[in-house]
KOLDREN-337002 format. One record per atom (N, C-alpha, C, O): residue number from 1; residue in one letter; atom name; x, y, z. Coordinates in Angstrom, 2 decimals, padded with zeros to 5 digits. Layout:
// residues N
+------+------+------+---------+---------+---------+
| resi | resn | name |    east |   north |      up |
+------+------+------+---------+---------+---------+
|  NUM |    A |   CA |       X |       Y |       Z |
...
+------+------+------+---------+---------+---------+
This chain:
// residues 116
+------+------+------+---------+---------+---------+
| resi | resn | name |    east |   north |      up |
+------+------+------+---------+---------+---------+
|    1 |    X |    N | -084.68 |  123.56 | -055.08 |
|    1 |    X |   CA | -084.14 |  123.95 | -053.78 |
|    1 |    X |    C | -085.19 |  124.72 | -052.97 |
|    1 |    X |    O | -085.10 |  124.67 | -051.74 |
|    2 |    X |    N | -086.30 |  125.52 | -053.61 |
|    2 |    X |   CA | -086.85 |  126.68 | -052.92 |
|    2 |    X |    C | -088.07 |  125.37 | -052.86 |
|    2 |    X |    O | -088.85 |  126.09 | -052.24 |
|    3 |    X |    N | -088.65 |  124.39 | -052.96 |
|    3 |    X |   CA | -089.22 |  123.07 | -052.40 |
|    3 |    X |    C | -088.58 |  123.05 | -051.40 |
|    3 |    X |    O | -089.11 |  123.48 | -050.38 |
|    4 |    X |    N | -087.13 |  122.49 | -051.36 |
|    4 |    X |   CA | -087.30 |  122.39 | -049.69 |
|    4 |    X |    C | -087.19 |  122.88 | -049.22 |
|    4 |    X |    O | -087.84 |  122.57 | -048.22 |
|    5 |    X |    N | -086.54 |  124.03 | -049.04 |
|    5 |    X |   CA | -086.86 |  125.14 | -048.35 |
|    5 |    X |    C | -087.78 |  125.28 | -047.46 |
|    5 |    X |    O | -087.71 |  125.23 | -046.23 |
|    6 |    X |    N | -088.99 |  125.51 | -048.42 |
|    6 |    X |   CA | -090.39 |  125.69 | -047.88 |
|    6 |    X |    C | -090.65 |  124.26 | -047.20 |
|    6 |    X |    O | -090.82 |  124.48 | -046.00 |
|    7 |    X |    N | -090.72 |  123.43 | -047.36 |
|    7 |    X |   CA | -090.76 |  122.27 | -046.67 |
|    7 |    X |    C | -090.08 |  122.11 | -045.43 |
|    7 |    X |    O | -090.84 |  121.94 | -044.48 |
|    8 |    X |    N | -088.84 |  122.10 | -045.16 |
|    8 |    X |   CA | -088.21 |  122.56 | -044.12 |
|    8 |    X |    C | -089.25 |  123.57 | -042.96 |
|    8 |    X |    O | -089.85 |  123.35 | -041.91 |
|    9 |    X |    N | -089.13 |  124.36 | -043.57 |
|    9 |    X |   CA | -090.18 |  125.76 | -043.23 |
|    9 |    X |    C | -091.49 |  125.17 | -042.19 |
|    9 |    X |    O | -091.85 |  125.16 | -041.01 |
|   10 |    X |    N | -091.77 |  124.82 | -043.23 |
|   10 |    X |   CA | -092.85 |  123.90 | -042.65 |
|   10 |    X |    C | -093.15 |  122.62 | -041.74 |
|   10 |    X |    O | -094.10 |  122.28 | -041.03 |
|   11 |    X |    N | -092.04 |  122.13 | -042.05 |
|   11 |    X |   CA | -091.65 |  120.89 | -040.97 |
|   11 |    X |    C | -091.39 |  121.59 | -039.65 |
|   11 |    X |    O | -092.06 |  121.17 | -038.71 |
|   12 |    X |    N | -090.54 |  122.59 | -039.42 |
|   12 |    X |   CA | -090.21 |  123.24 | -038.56 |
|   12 |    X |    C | -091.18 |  123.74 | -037.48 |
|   12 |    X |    O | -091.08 |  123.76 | -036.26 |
|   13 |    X |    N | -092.29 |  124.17 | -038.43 |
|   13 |    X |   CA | -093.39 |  124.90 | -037.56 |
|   13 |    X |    C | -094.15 |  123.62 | -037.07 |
|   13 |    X |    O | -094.67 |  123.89 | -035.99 |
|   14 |    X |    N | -094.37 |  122.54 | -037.39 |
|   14 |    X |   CA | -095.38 |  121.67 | -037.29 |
|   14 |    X |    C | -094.72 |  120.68 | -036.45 |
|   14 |    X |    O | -095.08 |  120.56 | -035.28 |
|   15 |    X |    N | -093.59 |  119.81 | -037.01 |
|   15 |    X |   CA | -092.67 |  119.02 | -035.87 |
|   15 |    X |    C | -092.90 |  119.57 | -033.91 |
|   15 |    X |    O | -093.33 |  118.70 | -033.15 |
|   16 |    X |    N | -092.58 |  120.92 | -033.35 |
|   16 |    X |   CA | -093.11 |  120.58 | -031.74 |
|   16 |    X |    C | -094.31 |  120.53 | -031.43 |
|   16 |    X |    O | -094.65 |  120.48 | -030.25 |
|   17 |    X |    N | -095.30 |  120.54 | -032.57 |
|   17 |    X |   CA | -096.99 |  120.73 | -031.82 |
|   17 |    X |    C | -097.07 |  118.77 | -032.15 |
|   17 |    X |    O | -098.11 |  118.21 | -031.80 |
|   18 |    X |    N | -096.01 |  117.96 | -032.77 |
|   18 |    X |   CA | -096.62 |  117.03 | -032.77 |
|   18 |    X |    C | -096.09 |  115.80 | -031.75 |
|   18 |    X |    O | -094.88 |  115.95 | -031.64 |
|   19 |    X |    N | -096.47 |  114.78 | -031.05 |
|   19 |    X |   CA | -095.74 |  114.26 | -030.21 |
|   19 |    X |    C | -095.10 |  113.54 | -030.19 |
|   19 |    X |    O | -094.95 |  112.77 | -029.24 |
|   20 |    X |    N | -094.20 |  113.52 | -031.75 |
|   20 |    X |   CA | -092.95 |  111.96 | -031.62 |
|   20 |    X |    C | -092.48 |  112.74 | -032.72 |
|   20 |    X |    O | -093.13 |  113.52 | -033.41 |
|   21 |    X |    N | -091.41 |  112.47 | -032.79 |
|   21 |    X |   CA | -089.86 |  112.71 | -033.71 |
|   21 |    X |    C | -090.37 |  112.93 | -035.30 |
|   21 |    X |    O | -090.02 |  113.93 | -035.92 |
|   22 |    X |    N | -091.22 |  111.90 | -035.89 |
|   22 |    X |   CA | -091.59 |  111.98 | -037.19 |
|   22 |    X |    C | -091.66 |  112.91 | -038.33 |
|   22 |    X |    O | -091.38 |  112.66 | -039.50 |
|   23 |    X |    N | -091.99 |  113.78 | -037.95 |
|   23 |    X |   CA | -091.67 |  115.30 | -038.60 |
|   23 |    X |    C | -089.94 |  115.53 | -038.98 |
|   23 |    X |    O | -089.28 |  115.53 | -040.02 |
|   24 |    X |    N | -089.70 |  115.69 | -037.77 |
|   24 |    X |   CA | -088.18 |  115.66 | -037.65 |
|   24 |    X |    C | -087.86 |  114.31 | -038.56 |
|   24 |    X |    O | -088.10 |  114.86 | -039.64 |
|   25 |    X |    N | -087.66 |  113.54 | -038.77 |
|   25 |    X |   CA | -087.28 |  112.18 | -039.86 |
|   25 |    X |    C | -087.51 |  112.73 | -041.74 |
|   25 |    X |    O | -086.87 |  112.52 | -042.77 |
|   26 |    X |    N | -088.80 |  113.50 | -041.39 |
|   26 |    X |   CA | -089.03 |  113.84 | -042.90 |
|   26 |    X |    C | -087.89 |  114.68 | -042.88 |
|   26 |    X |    O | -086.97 |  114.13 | -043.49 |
|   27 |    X |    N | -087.57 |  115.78 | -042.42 |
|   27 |    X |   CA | -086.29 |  116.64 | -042.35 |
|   27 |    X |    C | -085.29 |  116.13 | -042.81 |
|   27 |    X |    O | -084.62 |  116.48 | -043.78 |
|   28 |    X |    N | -085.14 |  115.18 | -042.02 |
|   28 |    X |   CA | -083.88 |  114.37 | -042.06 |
|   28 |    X |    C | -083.46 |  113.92 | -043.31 |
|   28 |    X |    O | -082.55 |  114.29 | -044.05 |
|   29 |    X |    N | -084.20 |  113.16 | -043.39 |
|   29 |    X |   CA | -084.24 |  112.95 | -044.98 |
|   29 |    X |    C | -084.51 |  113.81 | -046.11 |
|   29 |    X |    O | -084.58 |  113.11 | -047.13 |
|   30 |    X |    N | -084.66 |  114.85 | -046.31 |
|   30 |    X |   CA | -084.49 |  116.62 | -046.78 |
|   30 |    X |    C | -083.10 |  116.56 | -047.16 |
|   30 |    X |    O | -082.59 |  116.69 | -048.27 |
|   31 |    X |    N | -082.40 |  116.29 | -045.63 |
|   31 |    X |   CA | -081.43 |  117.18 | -045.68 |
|   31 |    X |    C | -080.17 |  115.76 | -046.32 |
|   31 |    X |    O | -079.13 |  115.98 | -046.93 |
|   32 |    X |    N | -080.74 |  114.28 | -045.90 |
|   32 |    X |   CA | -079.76 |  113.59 | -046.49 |
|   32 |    X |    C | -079.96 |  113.97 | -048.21 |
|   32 |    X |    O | -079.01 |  114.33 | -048.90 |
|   33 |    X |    N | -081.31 |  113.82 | -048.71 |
|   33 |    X |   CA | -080.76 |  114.07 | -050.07 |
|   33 |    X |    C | -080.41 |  115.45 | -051.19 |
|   33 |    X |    O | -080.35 |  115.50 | -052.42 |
|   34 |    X |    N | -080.21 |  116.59 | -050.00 |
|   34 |    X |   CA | -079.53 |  117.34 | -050.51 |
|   34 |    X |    C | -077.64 |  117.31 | -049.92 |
|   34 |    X |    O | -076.88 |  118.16 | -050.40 |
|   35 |    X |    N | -077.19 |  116.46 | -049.08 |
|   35 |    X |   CA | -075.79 |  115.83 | -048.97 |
|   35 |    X |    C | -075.56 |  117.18 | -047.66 |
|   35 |    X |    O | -074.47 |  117.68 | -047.38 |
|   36 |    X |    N | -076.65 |  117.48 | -047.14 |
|   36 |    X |   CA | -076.26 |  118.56 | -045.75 |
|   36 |    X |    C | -075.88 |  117.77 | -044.49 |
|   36 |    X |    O | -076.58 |  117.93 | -043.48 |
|   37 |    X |    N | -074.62 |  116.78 | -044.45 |
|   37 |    X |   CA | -074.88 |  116.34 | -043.68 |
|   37 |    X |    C | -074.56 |  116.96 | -042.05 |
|   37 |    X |    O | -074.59 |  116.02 | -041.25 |
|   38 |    X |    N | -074.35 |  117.98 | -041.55 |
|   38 |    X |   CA | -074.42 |  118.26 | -040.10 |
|   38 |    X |    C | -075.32 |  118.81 | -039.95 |
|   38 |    X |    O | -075.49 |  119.35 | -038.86 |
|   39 |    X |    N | -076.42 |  118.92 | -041.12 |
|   39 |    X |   CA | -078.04 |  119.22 | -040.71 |
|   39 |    X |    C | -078.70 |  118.20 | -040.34 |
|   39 |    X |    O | -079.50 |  118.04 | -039.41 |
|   40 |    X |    N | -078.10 |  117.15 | -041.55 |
|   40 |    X |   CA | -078.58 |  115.62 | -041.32 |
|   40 |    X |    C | -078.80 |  114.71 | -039.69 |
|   40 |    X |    O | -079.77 |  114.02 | -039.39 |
|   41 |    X |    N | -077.71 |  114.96 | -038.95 |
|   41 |    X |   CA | -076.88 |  114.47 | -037.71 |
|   41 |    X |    C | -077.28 |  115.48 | -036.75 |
|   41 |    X |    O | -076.84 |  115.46 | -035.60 |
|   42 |    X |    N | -078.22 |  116.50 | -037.24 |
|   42 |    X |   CA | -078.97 |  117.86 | -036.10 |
|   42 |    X |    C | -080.38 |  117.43 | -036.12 |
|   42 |    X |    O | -081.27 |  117.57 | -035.28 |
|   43 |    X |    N | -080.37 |  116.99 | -037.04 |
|   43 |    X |   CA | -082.08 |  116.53 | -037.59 |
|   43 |    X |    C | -082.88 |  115.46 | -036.85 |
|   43 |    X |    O | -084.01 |  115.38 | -036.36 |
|   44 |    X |    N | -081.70 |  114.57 | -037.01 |
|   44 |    X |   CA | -081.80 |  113.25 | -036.13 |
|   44 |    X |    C | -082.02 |  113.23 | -034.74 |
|   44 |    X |    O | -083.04 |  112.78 | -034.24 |
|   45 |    X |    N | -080.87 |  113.83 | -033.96 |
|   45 |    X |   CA | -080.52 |  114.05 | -033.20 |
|   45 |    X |    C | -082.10 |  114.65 | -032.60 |
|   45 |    X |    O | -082.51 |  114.13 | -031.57 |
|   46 |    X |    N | -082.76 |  115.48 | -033.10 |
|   46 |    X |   CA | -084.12 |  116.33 | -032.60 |
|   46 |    X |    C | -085.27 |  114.85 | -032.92 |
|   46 |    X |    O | -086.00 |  114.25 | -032.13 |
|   47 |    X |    N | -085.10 |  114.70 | -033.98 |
|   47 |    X |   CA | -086.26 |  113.23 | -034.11 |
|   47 |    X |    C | -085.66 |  112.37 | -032.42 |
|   47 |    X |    O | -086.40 |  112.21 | -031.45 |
|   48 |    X |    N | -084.60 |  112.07 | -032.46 |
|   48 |    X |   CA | -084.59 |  110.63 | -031.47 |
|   48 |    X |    C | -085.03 |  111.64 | -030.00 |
|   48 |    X |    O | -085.54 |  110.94 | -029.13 |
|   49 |    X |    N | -084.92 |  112.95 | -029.66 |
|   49 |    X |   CA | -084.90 |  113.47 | -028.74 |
|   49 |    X |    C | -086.77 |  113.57 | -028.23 |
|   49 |    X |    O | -087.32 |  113.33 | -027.15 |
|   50 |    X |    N | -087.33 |  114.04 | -029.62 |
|   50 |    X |   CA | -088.69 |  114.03 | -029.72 |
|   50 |    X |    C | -089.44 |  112.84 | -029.23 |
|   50 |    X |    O | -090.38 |  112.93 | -028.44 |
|   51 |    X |    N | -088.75 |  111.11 | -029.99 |
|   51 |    X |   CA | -088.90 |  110.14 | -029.66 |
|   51 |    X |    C | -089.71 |  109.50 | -030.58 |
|   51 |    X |    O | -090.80 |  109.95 | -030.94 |
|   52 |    X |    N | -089.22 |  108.45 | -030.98 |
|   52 |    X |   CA | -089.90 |  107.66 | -032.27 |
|   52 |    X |    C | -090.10 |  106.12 | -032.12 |
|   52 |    X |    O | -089.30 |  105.35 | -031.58 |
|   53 |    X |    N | -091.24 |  105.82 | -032.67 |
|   53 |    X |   CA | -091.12 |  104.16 | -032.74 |
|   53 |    X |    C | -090.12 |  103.18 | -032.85 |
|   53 |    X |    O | -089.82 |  102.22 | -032.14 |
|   54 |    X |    N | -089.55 |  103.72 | -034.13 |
|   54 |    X |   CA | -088.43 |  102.86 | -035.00 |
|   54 |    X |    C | -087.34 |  103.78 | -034.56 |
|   54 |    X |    O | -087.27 |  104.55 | -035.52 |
|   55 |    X |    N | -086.60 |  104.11 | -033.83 |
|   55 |    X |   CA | -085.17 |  104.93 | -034.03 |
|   55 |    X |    C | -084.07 |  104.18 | -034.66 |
|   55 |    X |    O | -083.05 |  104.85 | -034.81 |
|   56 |    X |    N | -084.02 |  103.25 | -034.97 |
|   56 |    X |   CA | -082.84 |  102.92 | -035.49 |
|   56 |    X |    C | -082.43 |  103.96 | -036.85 |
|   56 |    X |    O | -081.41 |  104.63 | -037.04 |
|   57 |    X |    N | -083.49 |  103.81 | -037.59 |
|   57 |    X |   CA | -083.33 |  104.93 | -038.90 |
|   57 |    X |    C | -082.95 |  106.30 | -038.73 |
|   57 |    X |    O | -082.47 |  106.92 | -039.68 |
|   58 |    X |    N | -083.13 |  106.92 | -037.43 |
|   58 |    X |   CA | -082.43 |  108.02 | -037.00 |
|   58 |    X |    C | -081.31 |  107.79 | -036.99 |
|   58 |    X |    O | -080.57 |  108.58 | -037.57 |
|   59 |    X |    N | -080.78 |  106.72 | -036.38 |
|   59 |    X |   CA | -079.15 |  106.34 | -035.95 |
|   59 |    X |    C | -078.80 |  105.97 | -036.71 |
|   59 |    X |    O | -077.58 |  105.86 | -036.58 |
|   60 |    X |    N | -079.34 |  105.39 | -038.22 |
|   60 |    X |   CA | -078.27 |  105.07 | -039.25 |
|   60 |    X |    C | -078.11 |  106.19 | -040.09 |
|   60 |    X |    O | -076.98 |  106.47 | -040.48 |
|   61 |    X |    N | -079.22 |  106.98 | -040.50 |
|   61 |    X |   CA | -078.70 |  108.41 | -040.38 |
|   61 |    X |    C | -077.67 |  109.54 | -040.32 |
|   61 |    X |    O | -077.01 |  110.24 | -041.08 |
|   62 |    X |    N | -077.98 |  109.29 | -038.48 |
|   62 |    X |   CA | -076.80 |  110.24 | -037.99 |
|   62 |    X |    C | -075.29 |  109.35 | -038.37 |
|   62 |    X |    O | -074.42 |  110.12 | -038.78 |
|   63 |    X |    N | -074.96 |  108.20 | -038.31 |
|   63 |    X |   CA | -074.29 |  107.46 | -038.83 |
|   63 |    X |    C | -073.62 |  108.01 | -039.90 |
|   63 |    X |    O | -072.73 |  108.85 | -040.00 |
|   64 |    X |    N | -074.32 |  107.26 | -040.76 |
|   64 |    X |   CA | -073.95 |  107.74 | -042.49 |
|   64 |    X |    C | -073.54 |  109.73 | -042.17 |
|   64 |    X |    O | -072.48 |  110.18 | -042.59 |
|   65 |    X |    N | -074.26 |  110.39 | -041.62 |
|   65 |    X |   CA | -073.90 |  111.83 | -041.55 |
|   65 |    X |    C | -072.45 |  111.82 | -040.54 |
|   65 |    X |    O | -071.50 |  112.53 | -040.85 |
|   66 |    X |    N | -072.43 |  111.16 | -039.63 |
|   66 |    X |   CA | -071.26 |  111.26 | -039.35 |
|   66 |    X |    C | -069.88 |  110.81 | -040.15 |
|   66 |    X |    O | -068.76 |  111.32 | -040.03 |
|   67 |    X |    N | -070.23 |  109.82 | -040.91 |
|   67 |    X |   CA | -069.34 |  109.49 | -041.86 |
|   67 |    X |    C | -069.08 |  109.87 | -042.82 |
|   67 |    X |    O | -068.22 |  109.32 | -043.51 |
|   68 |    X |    N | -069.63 |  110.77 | -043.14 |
|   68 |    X |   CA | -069.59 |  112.20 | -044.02 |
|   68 |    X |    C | -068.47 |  113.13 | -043.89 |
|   68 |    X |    O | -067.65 |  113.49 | -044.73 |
|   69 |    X |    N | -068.59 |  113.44 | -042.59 |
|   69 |    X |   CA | -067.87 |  114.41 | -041.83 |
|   69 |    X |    C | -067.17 |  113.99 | -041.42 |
|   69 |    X |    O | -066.50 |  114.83 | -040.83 |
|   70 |    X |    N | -066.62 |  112.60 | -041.28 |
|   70 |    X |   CA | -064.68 |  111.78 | -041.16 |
|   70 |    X |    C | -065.19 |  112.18 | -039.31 |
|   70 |    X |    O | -064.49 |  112.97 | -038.68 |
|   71 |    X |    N | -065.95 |  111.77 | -038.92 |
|   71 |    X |   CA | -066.03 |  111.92 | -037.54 |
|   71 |    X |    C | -066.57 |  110.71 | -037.21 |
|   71 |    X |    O | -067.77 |  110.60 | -036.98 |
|   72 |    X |    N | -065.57 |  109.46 | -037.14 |
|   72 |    X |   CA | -065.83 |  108.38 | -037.61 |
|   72 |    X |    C | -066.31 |  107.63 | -035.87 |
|   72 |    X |    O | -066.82 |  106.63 | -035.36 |
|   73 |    X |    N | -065.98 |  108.38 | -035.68 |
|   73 |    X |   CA | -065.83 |  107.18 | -033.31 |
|   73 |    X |    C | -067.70 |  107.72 | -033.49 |
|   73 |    X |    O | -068.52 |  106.85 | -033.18 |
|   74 |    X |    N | -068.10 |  108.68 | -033.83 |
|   74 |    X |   CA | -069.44 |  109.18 | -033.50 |
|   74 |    X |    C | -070.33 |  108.33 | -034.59 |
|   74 |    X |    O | -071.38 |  107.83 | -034.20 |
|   75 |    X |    N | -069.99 |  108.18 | -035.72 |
|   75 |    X |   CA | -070.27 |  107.52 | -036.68 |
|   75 |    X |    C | -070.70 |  105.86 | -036.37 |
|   75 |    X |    O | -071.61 |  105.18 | -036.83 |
|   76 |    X |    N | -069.48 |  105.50 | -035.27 |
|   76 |    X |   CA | -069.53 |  103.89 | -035.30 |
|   76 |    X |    C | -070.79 |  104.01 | -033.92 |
|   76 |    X |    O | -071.77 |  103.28 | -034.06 |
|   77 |    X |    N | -070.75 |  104.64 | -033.04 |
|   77 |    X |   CA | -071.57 |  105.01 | -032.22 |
|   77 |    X |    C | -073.04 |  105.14 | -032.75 |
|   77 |    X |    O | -074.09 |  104.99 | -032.12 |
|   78 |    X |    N | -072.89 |  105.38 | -033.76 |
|   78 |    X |   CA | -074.64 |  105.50 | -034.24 |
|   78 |    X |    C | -075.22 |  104.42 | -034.67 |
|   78 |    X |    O | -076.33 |  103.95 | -034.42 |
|   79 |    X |    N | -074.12 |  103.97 | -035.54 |
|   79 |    X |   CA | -074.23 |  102.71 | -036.38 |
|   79 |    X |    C | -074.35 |  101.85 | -035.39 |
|   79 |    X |    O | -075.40 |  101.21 | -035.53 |
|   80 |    X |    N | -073.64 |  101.47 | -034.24 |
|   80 |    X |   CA | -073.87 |  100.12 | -033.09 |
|   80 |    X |    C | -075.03 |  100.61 | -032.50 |
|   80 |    X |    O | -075.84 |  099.72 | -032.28 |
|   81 |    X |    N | -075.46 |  101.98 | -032.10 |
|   81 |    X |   CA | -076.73 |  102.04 | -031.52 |
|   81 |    X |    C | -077.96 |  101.63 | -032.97 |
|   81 |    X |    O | -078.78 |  100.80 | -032.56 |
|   82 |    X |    N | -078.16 |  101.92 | -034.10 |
|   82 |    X |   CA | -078.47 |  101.69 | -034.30 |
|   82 |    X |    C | -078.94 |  099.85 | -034.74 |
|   82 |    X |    O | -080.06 |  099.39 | -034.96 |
|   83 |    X |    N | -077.81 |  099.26 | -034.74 |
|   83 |    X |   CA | -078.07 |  097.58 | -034.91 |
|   83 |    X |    C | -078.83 |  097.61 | -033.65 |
|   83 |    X |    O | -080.04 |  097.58 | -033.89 |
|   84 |    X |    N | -078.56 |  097.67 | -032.28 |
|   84 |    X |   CA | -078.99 |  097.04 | -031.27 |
|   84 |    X |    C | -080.55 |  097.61 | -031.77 |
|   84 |    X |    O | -081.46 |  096.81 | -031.52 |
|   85 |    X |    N | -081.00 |  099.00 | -032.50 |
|   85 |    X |   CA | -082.29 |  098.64 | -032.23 |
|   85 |    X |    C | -083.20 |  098.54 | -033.69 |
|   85 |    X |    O | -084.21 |  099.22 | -033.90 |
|   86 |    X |    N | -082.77 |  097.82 | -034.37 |
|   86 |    X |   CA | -083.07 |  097.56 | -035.63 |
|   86 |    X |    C | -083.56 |  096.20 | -035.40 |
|   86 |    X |    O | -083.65 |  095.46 | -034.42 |
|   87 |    X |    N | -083.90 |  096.09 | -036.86 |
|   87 |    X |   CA | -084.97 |  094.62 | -037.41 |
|   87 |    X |    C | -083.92 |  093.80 | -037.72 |
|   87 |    X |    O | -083.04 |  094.06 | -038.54 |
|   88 |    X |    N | -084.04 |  092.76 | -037.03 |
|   88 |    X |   CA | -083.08 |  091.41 | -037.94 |
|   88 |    X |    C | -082.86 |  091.64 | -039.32 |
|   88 |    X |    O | -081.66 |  091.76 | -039.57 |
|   89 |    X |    N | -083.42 |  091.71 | -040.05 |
|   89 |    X |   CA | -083.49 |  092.13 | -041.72 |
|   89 |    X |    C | -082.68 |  093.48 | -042.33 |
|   89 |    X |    O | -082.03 |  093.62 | -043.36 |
|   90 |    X |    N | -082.96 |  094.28 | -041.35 |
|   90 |    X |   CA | -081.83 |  095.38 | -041.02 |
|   90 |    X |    C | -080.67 |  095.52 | -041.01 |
|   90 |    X |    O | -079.79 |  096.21 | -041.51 |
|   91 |    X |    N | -080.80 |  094.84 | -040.43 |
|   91 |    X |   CA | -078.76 |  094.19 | -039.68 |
|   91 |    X |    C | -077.67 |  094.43 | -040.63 |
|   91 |    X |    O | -076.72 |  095.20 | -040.70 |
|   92 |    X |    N | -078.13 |  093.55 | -041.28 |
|   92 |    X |   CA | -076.81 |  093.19 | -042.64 |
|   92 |    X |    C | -076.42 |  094.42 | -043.46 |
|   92 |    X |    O | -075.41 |  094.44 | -044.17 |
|   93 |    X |    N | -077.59 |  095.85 | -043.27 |
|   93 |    X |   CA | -077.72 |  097.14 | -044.09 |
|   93 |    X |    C | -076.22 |  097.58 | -043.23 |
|   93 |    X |    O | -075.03 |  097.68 | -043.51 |
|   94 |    X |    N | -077.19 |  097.77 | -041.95 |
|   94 |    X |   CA | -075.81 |  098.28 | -040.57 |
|   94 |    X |    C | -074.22 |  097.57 | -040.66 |
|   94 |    X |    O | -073.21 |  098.11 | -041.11 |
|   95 |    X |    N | -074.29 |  096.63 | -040.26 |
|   95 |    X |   CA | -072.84 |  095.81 | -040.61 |
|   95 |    X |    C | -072.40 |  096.00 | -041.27 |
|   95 |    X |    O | -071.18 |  095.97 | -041.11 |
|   96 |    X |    N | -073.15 |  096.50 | -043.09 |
|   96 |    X |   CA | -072.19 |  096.86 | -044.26 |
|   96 |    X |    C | -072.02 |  098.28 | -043.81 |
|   96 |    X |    O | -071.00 |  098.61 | -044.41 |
|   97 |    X |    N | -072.34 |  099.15 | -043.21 |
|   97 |    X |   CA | -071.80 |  100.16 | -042.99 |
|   97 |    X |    C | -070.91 |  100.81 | -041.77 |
|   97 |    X |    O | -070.35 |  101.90 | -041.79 |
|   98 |    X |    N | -070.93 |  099.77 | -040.61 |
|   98 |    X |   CA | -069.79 |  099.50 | -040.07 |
|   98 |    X |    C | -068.80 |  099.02 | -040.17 |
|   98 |    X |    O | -067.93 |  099.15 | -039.32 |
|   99 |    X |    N | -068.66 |  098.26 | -041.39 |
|   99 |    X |   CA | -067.65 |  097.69 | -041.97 |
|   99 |    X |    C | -066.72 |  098.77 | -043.07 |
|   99 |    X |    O | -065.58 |  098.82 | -043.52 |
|  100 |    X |    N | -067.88 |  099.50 | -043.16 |
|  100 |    X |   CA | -067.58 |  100.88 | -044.55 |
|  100 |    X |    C | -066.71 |  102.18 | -043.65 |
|  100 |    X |    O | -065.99 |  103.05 | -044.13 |
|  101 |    X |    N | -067.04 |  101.97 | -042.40 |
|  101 |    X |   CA | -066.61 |  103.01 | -041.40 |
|  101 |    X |    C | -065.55 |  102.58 | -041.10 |
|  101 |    X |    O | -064.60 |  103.32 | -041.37 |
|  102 |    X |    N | -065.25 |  101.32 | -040.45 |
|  102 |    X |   CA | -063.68 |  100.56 | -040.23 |
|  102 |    X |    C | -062.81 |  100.84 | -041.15 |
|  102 |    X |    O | -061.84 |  101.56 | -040.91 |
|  103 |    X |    N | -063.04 |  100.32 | -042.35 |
|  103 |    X |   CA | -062.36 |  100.33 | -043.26 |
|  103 |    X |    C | -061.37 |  102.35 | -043.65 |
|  103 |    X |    O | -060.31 |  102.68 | -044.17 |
|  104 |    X |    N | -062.50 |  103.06 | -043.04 |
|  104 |    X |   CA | -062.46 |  104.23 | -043.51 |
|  104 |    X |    C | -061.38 |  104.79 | -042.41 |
|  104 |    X |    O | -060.52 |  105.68 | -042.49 |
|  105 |    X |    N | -061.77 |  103.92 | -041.37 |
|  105 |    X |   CA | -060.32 |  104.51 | -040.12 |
|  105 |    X |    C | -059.70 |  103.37 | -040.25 |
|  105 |    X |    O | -059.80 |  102.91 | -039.12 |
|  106 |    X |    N | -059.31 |  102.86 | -040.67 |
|  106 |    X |   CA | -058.08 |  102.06 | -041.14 |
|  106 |    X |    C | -057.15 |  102.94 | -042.17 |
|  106 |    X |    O | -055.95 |  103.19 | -042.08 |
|  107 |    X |    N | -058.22 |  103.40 | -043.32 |
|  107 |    X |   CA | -056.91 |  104.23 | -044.32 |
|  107 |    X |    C | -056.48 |  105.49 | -043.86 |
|  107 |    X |    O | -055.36 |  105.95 | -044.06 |
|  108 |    X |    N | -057.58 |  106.15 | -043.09 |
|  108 |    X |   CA | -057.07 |  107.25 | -042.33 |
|  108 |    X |    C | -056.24 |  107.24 | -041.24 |
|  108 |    X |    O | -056.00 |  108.29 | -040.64 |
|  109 |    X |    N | -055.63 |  105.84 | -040.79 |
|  109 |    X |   CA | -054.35 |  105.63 | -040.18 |
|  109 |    X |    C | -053.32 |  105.40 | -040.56 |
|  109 |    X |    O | -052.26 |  105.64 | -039.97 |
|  110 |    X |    N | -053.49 |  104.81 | -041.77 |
|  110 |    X |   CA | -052.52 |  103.79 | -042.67 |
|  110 |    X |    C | -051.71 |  105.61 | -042.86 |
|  110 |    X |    O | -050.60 |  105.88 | -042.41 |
|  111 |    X |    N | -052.92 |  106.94 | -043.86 |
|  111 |    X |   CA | -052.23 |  108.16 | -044.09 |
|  111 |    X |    C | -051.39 |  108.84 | -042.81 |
|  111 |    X |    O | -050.38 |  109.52 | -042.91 |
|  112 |    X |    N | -051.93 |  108.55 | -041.89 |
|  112 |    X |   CA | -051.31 |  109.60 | -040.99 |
|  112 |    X |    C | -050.10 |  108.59 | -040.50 |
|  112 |    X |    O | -049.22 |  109.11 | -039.80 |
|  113 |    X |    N | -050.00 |  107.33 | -040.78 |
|  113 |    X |   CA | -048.39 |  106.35 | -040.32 |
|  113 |    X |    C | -047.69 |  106.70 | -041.25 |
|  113 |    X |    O | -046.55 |  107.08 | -040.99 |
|  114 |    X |    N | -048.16 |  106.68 | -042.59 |
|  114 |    X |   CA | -046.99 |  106.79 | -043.80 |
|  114 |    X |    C | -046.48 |  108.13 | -043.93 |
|  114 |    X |    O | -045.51 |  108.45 | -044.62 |
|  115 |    X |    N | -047.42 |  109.13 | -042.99 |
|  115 |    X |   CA | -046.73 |  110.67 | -043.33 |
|  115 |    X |    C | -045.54 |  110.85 | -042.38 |
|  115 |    X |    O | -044.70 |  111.71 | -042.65 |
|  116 |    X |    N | -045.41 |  110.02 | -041.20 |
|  116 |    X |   CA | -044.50 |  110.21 | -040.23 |
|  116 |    X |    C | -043.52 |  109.42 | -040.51 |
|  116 |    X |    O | -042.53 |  109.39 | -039.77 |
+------+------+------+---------+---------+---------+
């Protein structure tokens, strides 16, 4: 933990002297594989703002982090921004996880019909 930490630390200081998002992405990914996800979906959010080559990987990202957090309309929002700017080869990653998000507000309707 005290690795990333310091890493963080360090990303932090170095990410605005540099001029595209990239820094911010290593973060990001920090924070997905310690399961932080509204650091994850803050992280991103500063990479795509910074500005990056590839953003789609930001937006599947913030995605998956939104779907973490059952904040699923923001979730599908990332995920469709992200297909539109992804690699053909990509695609099919995104779709399975818009499909993983549907599915996820489907049962979270199905609970809140059967409680009433």
């Amino acid at each position: 933990a005290r690795e990333y930490e310091r890493a963080i630390a360090t990303i932090d200081k170095i990410a605005p002297l540099s001029e595209d998002g990239e820094y911010y992405m290593r973060k990001d990914g920090i924070y997905n594989e310690l399961g932080e996800w509204q650091r994850v979906a803050d992280s991103a959010k500063q990479a795509l703002d910074a500005g990056l080559k590839k953003p789609a990987k930001a937006h599947m990202l913030a995605g998956m982090a939104y779907s973490e957090l059952d904040q699923y309309t923001d979730s599908i929002k990332a995920f469709r921004r992200a297909r539109q700017l992804s690699e053909p080869g990509e695609r099919k990653a995104v779709d399975a996880w818009i499909a993983f998000v549907e599915e996820k507000i489907s049962l979270a309707n199905a609970k809140v019909a059967s409680a009433n």
